[in-house]
Steps between C-alpha positions, in 0.01 A plus 500: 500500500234540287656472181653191599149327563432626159808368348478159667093463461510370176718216571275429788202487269707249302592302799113472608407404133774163519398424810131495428638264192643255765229491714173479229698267235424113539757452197854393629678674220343806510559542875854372457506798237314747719734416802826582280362803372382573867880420692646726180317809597540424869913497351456840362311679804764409723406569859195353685374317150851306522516413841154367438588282224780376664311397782271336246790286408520312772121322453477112537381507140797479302296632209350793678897549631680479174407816333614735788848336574676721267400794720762342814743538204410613168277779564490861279848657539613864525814548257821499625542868442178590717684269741828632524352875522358400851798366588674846389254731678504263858921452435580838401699423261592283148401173644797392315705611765353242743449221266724383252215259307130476522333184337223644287291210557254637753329249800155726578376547835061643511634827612894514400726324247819325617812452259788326603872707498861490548619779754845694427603262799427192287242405734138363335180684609170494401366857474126569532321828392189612588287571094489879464175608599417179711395708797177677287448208314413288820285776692318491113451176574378526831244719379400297122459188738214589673471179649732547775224779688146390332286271637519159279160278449331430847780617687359815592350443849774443751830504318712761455733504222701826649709291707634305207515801260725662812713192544542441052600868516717479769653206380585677146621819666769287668621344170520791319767670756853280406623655797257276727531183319915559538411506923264242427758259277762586762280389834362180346878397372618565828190278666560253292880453547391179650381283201855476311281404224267795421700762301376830573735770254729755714396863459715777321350767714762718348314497173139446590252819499131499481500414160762294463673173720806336409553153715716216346430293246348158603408244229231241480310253351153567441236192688372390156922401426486366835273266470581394163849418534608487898557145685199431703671430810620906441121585422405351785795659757375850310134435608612481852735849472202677324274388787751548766577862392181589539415367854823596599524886395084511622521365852857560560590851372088636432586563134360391190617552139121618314586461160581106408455513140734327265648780443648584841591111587776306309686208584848332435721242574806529689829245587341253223893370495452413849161357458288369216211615631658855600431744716190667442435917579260724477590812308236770610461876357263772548430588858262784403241349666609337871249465817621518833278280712432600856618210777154493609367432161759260455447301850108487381597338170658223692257476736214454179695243363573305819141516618385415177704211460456366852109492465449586851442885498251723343759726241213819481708680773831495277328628170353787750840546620646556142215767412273266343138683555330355763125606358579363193674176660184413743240388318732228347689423765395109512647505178835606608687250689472256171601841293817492705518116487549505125720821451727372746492091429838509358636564842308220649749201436883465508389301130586643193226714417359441097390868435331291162277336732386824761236644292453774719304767269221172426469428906476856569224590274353184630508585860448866468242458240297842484722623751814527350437892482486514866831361521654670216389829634623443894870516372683799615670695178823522706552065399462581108902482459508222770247300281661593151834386683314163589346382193854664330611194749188260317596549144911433561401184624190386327753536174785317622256231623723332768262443872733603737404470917364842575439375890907417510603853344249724745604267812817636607402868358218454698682391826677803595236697528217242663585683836357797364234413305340321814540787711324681223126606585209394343233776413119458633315360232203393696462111527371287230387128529593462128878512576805300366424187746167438237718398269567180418864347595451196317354282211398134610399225273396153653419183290267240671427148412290260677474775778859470544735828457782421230649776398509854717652780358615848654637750272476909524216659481633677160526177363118547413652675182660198331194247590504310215898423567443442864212272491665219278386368156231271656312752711460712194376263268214453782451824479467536137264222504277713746539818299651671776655858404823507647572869372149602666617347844841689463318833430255444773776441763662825405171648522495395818812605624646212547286396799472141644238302269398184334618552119343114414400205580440167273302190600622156289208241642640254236870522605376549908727841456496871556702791471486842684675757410512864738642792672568503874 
């Protein structure tokens, strides 16, 4: 063990000096630079370094992304002859007894490598390896990244990291046994049996050991190709599957695939003959890292996004119910039910839902303001893979850019199991008068003239976000005149949660008009 700390520290002193390059460097080519040098030694380390990167390649910023995308496909390799030795010692014999080609071209995986090969059957496979020494490397890595147990900044009083460090080293335990993501692969293929369109590769359990898993050979396109050259009505039916696959295997079957990164999810198009806009599928690999979701948990999920959405229920008892802290939750907890109102607004119409236009990390800061630690910090560690799945979920569909109806996908996922979740109980959280009912249900905006009302408007109360839109060229040109900040008046209702309030009012005396504009 200890030799491997030594023999992986360096590299680790490395990866700390690129990173402090990308951070410190106001220079866009020298961070570009630093951030290529940084995803090529995260490529060589293998392991936890890899999985990071690769995680890192799924940021908004597409030039914060670029540099680590090669790591879901074009990461450090292990020669072939390293490869096929594993495959010797777990087969027992010449592996050219069991396959009659292997493609040299290797696809890398953070803690394996995966080749693709013809069996003496003539079947295709893909054959993953765990690297030689993988195993030390990552408990080397556990113990270089001091991170995962130290206290970090001002986090000191009242969090503990432990939890975390136990579920990260959990997690990695799991992935690094190919005998439990074969069971793994095997229960989420049969789960999913259901969506004719998700292509989950059959076992070989025949030739899968601990260190190496043979399933068959599924092909894909990568999301970048997608986007760049599939019909948008097929971009569009694919942004429903992704989403659907996710609420489906969650509430349905309690398991979640942890590890979306481009590497794990490809994409084709089938029956194209039939079709011009084809069939499209979801190819997924890599079931290393799967969560199993209690019913409970699950039941409380739909019960946060139902009360959230409604706007008549204070949501604090679900986030208690899921293992969110309840010291760290209470002294925000007026904050909370307009927390909940923006993480779950895409639920909240049967519309298409514009992920472009959510700008959820802006309103969340905004509302949480100082806070945000609190909330942060509440989250059990058992949602990490739950989360990763979710915003796995964010980046498919913030790339292919279609708004799809989130409300119309959940609804009938949600409706067999609405008998349950309202039989479900809610913890005691002690009453609040800053509940969910504070919140505003609607934006109004009335136009008088001569004391009569002309023009009365009702929209939803997140409508507050798009004010200038909403309010009509005439209105803002009023309020231009008048220097009033329409940003500031956004910020301060999400500082206020959302609560019922006048946002602005204008006086004409020469035109005998006014405008008001509020929350209610």
């Amino acid at each position: 063990m200890k030799s491997n700390v030594l023999t992986r520290a360096p590299g680790y002193i490395g990866l700390a000096k690129d990173m402090r390059n990308v951070a410190r460097s106001s220079d866009e080519v020298i961070k570009t630079n630093a951030r290529k040098h940084l995803a090529q030694r995260m490529g060589k380390l293998h392991g936890l370094p890899q999985k990071i990167g690769q995680i890192m390649s799924m940021s908004k910023d597409s030039a914060a992304a670029d540099p680590f995308a090669g790591l879901s496909d074009n990461a450090q390799a292990i020669p072939l002859e390293e490869f096929r030795a594993v495959l010797e010692q777990s087969w027992k014999t010449d592996p050219d007894v069991v396959v009659s080609e292997i493609d040299p071209q290797p696809h890398p995986a953070s803690l394996g490598q995966v080749h693709r090969a013809i069996l003496q059957s003539g079947e295709s496979v893909a054959v993953k390896v765990a690297y030689p020494g993988i195993r030390e490397a990552v408990t080397a890595d556990l113990t270089v990244l001091g991170w995962l147990s130290a206290p970090v900044g001002d986090l000191r009083r009242g969090f503990d990291l432990n939890d975390y460090r136990e579920e990260i080293i959990r997690d990695l335990q799991e992935e690094l046994d190919y005998n439990n993501e074969l069971n793994n692969q095997t229960e989420y293929r049969e789960a999913a049996a259901s969506l004719d369109w998700l292509v989950v590769p059959r076992t070989h359990p025949n030739l899968s050991t601990d260190k190496v898993l043979v399933t068959d050979w599924q092909p894909g396109d990568t999301i970048d190709k997608v986007v760049a050259q599939w019909p948008t009505k097929a971009k569009e039916e694919l942004a429903r599957r992704i989403l659907r696959h996710f609420l489906t295997m969650l509430f349905d079957h309690g398991l979640v695939h942890g590890d979306p990164h481009p590497g794990n999810y490809r994409f084709r198009l089938d029956d194209q003959d039939a079709s011009p806009n084809g069939d499209p599928k979801i190819v997924l690999y890599d079931f290393g890292s799967l969560r199993r979701v209690p019913l409970e948990d699950r039941l409380a999920i739909l019960r946060l996004i139902s009360d959230s959405v409604a706007r008549e229920f204070d949501p604090t008892g679900w986030l208690i119910a899921l293992g969110f802290k309840q010291s760290l939750i209470d002294p925000i907890r007026a904050k909370i039910p307009a927390v909940c109102s923006v993480l779950f607004q895409p639920f909240a119409s049967p519309a298409k839902f514009d992920l472009a236009s959510w700008n959820r990390s802006t309103r969340m800061d905004d509302i949480l303001c100082d806070d945000r630690w609190n909330f942060r910090m509440a989250g059990p560690a058992n949602l990490i893979l739950l989360m990763r799945a979710f915003r796995g979920v964010l980046f498919y569909l913030e790339k292919l850019g279609t708004p799809i109806s989130w409300e119309r996908i959940l609804a009938p996922i949600k409706a067999k199991h609405d008998k349950q979740a309202a039989a479900l109980s809610l913890p005691e959280v002690g009453s609040s008068s800053n509940d969910v009912a504070t919140i505003a249900r609607h934006l109004r905006i009335e136009v008088y003239r001569d004391g009569s009302r002309k023009v009365s408007l009702t929209l939803p109360a997140a409508s507050v976000e798009d004010l200038p839109e909403v309010m009509g060229e005439e209105i803002v040109e009023k309020v231009k005149e008048r220097n009033i900040d329409l940003d500031k008046i956004v910020r301060s209702a999400r500082k206020n949660g959302y609560a019922p309030m006048d946002l602005f009012r204008i006086d004409d005396p020469k035109e005998h008009k006014s405008v008001r504009v509020w929350m209610v």
